[in-house]
N, C-alpha and C positions, 0 to 999 in steps of 0.2 A: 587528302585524297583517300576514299577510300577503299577498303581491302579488291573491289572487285575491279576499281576504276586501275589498282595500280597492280594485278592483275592481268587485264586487259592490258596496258602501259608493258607490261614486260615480254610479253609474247613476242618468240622470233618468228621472222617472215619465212615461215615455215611450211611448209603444207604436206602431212601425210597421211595415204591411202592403203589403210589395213586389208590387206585382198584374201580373200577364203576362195571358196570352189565353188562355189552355187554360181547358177548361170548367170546371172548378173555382173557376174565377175570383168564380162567383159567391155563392160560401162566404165572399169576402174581409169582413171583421166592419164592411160599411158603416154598418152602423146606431148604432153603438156609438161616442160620441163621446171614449171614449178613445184610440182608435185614428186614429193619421194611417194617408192613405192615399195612395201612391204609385204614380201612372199612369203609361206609357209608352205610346210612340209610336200611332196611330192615337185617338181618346176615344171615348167609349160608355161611362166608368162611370157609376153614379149621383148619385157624389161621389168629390172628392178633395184633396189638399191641396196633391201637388207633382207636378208632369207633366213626365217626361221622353221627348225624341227626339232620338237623338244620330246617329241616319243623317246621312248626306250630302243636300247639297241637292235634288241630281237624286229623288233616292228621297221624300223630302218633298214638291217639287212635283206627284210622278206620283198624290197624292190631293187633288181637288180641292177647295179652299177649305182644306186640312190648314196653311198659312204663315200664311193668315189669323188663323185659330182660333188657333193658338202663339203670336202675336203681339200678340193680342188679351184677355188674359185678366187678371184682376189678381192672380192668385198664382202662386206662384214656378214657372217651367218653365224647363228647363235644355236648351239645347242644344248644339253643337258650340261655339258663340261665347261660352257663360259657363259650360259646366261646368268646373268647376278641375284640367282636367287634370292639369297639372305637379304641382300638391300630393298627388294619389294616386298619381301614378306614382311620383316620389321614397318615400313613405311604403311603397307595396304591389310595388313591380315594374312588370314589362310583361310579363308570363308569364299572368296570368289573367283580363284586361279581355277576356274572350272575348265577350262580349254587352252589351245594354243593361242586362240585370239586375243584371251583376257591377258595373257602375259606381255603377248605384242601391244594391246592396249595398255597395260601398264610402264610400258618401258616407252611406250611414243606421249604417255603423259611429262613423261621423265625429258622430253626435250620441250617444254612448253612452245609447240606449235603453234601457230596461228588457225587450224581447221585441222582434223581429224576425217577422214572418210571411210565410211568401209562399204567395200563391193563386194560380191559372192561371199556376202554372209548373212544367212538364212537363220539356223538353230531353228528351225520349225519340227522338227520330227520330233514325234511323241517319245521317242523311245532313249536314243542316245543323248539328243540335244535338249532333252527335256529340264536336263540338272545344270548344262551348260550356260542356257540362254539366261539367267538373272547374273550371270556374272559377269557377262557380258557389256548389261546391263548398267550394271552397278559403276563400270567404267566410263560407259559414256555418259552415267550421269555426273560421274565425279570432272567431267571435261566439262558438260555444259557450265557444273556449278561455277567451276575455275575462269569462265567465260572463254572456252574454247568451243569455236564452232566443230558441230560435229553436222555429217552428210553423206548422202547416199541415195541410190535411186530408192524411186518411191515403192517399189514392191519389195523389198529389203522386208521379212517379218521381223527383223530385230529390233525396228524402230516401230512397229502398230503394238501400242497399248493392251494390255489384255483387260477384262473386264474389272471393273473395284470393285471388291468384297464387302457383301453385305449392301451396299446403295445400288437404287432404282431398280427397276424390272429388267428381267432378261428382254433383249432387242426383236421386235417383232417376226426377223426374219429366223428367228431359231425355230420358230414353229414349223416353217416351213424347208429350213434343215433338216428335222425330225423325220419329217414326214419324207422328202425325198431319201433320207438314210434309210427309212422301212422301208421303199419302194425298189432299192438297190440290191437291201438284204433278201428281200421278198426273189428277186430275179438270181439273186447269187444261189440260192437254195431252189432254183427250178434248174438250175445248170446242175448242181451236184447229185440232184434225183434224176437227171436225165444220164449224166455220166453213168450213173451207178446201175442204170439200165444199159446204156452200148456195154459197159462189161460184164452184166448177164449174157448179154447176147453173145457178143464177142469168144466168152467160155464157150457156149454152147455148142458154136458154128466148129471152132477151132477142136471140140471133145467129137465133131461130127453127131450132134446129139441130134441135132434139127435134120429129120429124116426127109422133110418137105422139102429141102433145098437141091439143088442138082447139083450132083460134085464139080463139076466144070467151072461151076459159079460159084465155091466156094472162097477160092482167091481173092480175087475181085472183090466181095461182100466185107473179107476178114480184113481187108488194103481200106476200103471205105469207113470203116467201124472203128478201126484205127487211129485215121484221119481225124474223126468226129471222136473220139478220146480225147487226140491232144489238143484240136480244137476249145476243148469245151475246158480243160486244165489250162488253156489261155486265158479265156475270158471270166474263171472263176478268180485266175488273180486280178483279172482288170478288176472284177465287180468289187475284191476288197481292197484294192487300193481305190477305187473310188468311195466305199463305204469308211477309211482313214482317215480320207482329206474332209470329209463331212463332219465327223465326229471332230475331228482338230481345229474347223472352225467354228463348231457350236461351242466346245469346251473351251477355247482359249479367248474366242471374239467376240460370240453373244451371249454368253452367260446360260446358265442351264435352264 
């Protein structure tokens, strides 16, 4: 037999769902009591089996009663002081312990499950999850290889490919990402010259500088001007987070 068939052959009837926070989260198969379910840091599931938070202290106590609750539970939750470090870094490296998930992922390899699932885990953000998501990665490929299924809903980023380096042309619709990202940028910067105009005026009215205006209606006018201020500091952040999600999926889905 070989190495993948008896593999396969030893896998216990297992089944666990690595749960994160992304809205997806709430697909995780709580109902279903074949499935263990694997919580981390902050709780609000509806059930679960094993709760993990491996932040540092400071970050633990900045939510309040969070030490209590961890301390308090009768099933297994893992943290800084009992998850077994040294036995997964000897085993896996120190190259992809990039998050609390990749730990959970390594420690749910450790019970050769029959499937793996992870819900409300995303790592799409350019910014924090940018260095997390391959290590992620690298776990669920280390499952597949071992012939454990791994699963999740389908809008999960963690599971869509990113582009191969070096082969074939960028995907035709990046052209047209491009183009709608000038078209956002383009509106983002008519808000910020428009802002930048209500607070000329704004100053003006409020210095009583605009002699045209009749003091009675100066209220009114300065309450209006206002209004359309913070209006337009709304829609300047909508227009850059719509300008992020653009850029995030040129750069990571259709190639440049």
């Amino acid at each position: 037999m070989g190495t993948d068939q008896r593999s396969r052959a030893s896998h216990q009837h297992v089944k666990i769902a690595v749960v994160g926070s992304a809205a997806h989260c709430v697909k995780a198969p709580f109902g279903d009591p074949s499935w263990e379910i694997w919580g981390c840091n902050v709780p609000g599931l509806p059930r679960w089996d094993r709760w993990f938070d491996l932040h540092e202290d400071a970050i633990i106590d900045s939510h309040p009663d969070h030490r209590a609750w961890l301390t308090s539970q009768d099933k297994p939750v893992f943290t800084q002081t009992n998850y077994p470090l040294k036995a997964m870094l000897a085993k896996y490296g120190t190259w992809f312990f990039t998050s609390t998930i990749s730990f959970m992922l390594a420690m749910a390899l450790e019970e050769n499950p029959e499937e793996i699932g992870l819900y409300g885990v995303d790592l799409a953000d350019a910014t924090e999850y940018k260095f997390q998501r391959p290590g992620c990665r690298f776990f669920v490929q280390t499952a597949l290889l071992r012939g454990i299924a791994v699963s999740g809903p389908p809008e999960a980023e963690v599971f869509m490919p990113g582009k191969l380096y070096g082969f074939g042309k960028p995907h035709p619709m990046a052209h047209k990402v491009e183009a709608r990202t000038a078209e956002l940028v383009g509106r983002q910067q008519e808000l910020v010259t428009r802002k930048d105009q209500l607070t000329m005026t704004l100053a003006s009215l409020k210095g009583a500088l605009d002699i045209t205006v009749p003091k009675d209606k100066l209220p009114a006018m300065i309450t209006d001007i206002q209004a359309q201020i913070v209006q337009a500091d709304r829609d300047i952040i909508l227009y850059e987070g719509a300008v992020q999600d653009q850029n995030h999926i040129r750069l990571n889905w259709l190639g440049d």
